[in-house]
C-alpha positions as a printed NumPy array, in Angstrom:
array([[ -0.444,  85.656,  49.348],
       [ -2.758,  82.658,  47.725],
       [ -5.64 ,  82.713,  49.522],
       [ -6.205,  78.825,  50.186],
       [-10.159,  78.839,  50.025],
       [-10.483,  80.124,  46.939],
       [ -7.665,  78.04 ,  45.455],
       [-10.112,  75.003,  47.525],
       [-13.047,  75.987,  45.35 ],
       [-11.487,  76.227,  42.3  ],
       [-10.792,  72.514,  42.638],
       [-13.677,  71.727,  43.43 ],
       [-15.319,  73.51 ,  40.716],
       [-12.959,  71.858,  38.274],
       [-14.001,  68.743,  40.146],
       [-17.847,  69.232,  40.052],
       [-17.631,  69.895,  36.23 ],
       [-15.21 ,  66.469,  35.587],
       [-18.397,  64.484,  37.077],
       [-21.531,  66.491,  35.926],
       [-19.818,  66.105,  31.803],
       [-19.763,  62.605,  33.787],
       [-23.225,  62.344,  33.388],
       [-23.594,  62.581,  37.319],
       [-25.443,  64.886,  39.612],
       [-23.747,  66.709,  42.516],
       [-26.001,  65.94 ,  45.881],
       [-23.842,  68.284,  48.328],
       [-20.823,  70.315,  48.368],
       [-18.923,  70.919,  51.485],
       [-21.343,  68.909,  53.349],
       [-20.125,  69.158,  57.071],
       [-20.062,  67.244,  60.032],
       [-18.43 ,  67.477,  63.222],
       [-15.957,  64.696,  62.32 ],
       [-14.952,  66.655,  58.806],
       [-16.009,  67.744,  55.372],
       [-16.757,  66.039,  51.587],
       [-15.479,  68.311,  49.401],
       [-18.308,  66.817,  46.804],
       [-20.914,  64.38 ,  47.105],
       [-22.335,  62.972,  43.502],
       [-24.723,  60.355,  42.268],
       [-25.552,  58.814,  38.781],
       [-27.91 ,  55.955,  38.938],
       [-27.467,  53.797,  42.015],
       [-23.745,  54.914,  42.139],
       [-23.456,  57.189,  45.506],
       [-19.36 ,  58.783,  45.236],
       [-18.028,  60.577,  47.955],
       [-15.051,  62.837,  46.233],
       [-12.121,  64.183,  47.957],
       [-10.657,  67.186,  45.835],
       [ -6.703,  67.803,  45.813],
       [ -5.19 ,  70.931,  44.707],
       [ -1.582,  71.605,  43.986],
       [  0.337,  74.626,  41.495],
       [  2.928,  72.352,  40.751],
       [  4.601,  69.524,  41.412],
       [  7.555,  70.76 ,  43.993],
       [  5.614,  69.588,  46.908],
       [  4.501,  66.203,  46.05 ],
       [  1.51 ,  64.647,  43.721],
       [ -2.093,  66.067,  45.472],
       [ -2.817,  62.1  ,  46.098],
       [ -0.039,  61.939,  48.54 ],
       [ -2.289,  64.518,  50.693],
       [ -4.832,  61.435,  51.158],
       [ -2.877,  59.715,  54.137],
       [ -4.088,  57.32 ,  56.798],
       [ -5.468,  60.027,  59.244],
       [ -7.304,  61.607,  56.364],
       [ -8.695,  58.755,  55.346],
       [ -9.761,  57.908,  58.871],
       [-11.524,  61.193,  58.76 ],
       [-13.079,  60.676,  55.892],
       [-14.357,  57.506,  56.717],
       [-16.304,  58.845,  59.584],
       [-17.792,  61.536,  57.73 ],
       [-18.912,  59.487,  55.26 ],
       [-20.66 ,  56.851,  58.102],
       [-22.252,  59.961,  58.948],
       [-23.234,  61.314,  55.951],
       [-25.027,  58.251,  55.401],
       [-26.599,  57.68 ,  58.757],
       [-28.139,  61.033,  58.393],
       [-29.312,  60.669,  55.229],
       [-30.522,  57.072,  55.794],
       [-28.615,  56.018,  52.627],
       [-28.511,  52.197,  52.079],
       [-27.265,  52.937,  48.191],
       [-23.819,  51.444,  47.681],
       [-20.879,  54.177,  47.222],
       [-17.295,  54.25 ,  46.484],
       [-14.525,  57.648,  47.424],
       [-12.689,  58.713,  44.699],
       [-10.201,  61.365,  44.357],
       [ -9.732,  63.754,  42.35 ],
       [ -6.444,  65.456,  41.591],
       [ -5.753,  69.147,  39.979],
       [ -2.197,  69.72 ,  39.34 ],
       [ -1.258,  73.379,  37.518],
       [  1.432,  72.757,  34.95 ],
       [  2.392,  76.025,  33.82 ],
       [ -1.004,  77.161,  32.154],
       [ -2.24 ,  74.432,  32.214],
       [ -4.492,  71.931,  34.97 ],
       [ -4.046,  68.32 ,  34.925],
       [ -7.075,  66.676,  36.662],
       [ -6.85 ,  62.936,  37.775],
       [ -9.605,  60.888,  39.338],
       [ -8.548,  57.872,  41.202],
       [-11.933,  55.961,  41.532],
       [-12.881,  53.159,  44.667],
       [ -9.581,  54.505,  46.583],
       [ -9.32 ,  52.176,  49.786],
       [-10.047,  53.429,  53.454],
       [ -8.091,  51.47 ,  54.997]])
């Protein structure tokens, strides 16, 4: 049996490495909240990017981007207003996504910048 955490932070370690070669810096990981989780939050300059890390071995059950549905997004939206309440962060900032697909031996990873909340 896959054990789904660790499969979780494997993404997001692929993830964290796609933006730090980025030139950006990673503020949190898992940062919580009662309304949800960001997988990843980064910075670089006055860019603040909330990331949203999708995970899939294969392509059977559907592209990882099709995980990011209206109620997720909702979720994430909240988080995010309270992510930057608490942090009294006036910066601008965008969510992108970022999508690991295994292909055999290999990992595809896809970032879908400014994705839409709405």
């Amino acid at each position: 049996m896959v054990n789904k955490r660790l499969v979780g932070q494997l993404g997001e370690l692929i993830a964290a490495k796609y933006f730090t070669d980025r030139g950006y810096t990673i503020v949190h990981r898992n940062w919580t909240c009662r309304w949800g989780e960001l997988d990843l939050v980064v910075e670089k300059g006055a860019d603040l990017v909330f990331v949203e890390v999708k995970y899939r071995a294969g392509l059977t059950n559907g592209h990882p981007s099709e995980a990011v549905g209206y109620y997720k997004k909702k979720s994430l939206q909240r988080t995010i207003n309270m992510f930057l309440a608490s942090n009294y962060s006036t910066k601008p900032w965008r969510l992108d996504v970022v999508c690991v697909t295994r292909l055999g031996k290999s990992l595809r990873v896809e970032c879908y910048e400014y994705v839409a909340l709405h």
